[in-house]
N, C-alpha and C positions, 0 to 999 in steps of 0.2 A: 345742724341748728345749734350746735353747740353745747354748754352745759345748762343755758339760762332757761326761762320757763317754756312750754310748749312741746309739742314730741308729732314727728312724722307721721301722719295716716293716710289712711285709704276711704272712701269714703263706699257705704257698702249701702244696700237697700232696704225698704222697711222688711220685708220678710226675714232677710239675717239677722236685720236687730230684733225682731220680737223670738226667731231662735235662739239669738245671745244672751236675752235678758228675761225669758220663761222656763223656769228649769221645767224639765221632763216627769219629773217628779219630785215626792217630797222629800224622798232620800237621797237628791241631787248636794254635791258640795261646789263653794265658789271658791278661790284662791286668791286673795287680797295680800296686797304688802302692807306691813304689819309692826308694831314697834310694843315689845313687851317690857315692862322698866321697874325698877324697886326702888326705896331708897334706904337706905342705914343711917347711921349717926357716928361718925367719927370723937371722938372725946380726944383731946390732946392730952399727954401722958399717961393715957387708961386703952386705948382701943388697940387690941393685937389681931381679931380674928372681927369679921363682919360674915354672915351669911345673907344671902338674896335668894328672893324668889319665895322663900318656905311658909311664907304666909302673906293673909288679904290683906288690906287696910281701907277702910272706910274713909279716909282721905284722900281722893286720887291721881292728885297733885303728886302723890309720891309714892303710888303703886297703882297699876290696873290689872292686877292677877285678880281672876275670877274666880278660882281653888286656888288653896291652900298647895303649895307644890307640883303645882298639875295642871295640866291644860285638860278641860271637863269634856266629856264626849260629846259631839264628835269631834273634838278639835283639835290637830295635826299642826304642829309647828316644824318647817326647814330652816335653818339655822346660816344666817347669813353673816352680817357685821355684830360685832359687842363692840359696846362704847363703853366709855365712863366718866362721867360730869361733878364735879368736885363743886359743891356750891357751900358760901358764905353767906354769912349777913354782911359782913362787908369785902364785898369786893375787890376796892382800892383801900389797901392803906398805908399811914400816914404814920413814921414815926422820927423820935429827934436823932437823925445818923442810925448809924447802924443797917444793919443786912435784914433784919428781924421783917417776915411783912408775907403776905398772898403769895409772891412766886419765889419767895426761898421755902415756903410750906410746902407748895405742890415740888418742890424739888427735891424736897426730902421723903415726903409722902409714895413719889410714884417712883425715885430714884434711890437715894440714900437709905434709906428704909427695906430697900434690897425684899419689897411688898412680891408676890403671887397672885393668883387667879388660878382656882380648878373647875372645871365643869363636869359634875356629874348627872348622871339618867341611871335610873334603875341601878344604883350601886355601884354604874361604871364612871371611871373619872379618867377625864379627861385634861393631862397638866398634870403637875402645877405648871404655870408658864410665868413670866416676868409682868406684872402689872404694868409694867411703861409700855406693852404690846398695844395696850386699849386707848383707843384716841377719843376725844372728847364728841359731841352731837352737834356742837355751834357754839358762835358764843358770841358779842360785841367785839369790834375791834374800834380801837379808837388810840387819843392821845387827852392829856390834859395839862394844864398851869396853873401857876398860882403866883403869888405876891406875899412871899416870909419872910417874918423877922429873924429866923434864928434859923439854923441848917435843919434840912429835913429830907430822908428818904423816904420816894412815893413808891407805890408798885404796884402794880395791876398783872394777872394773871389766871388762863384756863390752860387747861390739858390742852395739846396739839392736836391740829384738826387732819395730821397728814393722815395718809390710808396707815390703818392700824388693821387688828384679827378680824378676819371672815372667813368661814369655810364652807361658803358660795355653795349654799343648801346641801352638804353632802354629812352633814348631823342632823336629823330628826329626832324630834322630841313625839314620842306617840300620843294618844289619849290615854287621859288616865293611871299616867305613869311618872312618877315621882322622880323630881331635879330638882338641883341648887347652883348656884356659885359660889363659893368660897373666897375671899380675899382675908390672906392670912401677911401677919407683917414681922422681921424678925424679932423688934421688939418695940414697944410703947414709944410713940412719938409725938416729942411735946414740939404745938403749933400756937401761930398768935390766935387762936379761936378755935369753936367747935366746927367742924364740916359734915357737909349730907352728904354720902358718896351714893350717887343714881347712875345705877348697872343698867344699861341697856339692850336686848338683842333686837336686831332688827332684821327679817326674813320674811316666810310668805306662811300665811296662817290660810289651813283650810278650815271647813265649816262650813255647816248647813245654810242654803240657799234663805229659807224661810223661818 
């Protein structure tokens, strides 16, 4: 069927579905795919080190941790894809010649910059590894034009969507047990703007049925 929407089944009877969809009890768990995200604040010429994960926020636009460093019991995180999404207020821009713009940022940010990523659990880390390992979640893909008086470079740019880090459920995150990521950079890199860097894992979270 391909990659697009829809997925191969079986078609089963009402008695398997009301065993598939009644747990046994209340101390039954379900295993859903799952996307846990943060977001930081990049500062141009000031930001060296970002940490994720280590706290809520009340906006969830740019975090849905539920504890403070912790996945709250019962709930078991396997550790599959990490992304990482570099967002602007402006997206494309515009300036008179010059290299200066959105994809000489992220080239410097996830490349030049010679940036990390460590993952730790309970005081163990894991990494450091190369930050350009992390590919982005989506993003628009397009083109655009215009009609200018005077020279001007445009630029438009996200992370690569190619397969980047997974480690295909074989890192669990326990209940109750304390993690971060770390994105460390060798030093202060100035960009035409501020950026939000939104860390994402994506894997299969258990938890209670009810």
């Amino acid at each position: 069927m391909g990659a697009g929407f829809g997925a191969p089944f079986r078609a089963i009877n009402r008695a398997q579905l009301r065993e598939a969809s009644t747990p046994p009890s209340g101390r039954s768990q379900e295993s859903v795919w799952h996307e846990v995200y943060d977001t930081q604040t990049f500062t141009s010429a000031a930001t060296v080190t970002a940490t994720f994960f280590s706290a809520t926020n009340a906006d969830k636009t740019l975090s849905n941790m539920e504890a403070s460093g912790q996945f709250p019991s019962p709930q078991t995180f396997r550790i599959h894809n990490i992304c990482l999404d570099w967002i602007t207020a402006i997206p494309v821009t515009t300036t008179a010649g010059g290299v200066l713009g959105a994809l000489d940022d992220l080239t410097r940010l996830t490349l030049t910059s010679r940036a990390t990523w460590t993952l730790t659990i309970s005081s163990k880390a894991y990494g450091p590894y190369s930050l350009s390992a992390l590919h982005g979640t989506g993003g628009p893909q397009g083109m655009g034009y215009g009609t200018f008086t005077a020279e001007e470079s445009i630029q438009f740019g996200i992370n690569t969507l190619t397969p980047g880090w997974n480690y295909f459920g074989r890192i669990i995150i326990p209940e109750q047990v304390s993690f971060n990521i770390v994105v460390n950079f060798a030093a202060a890199v100035t960009t035409t703007g501020t950026y939000l860097l939104r860390l994402s894992m994506f894997g299969v979270l258990a938890r209670r049925v009810v």
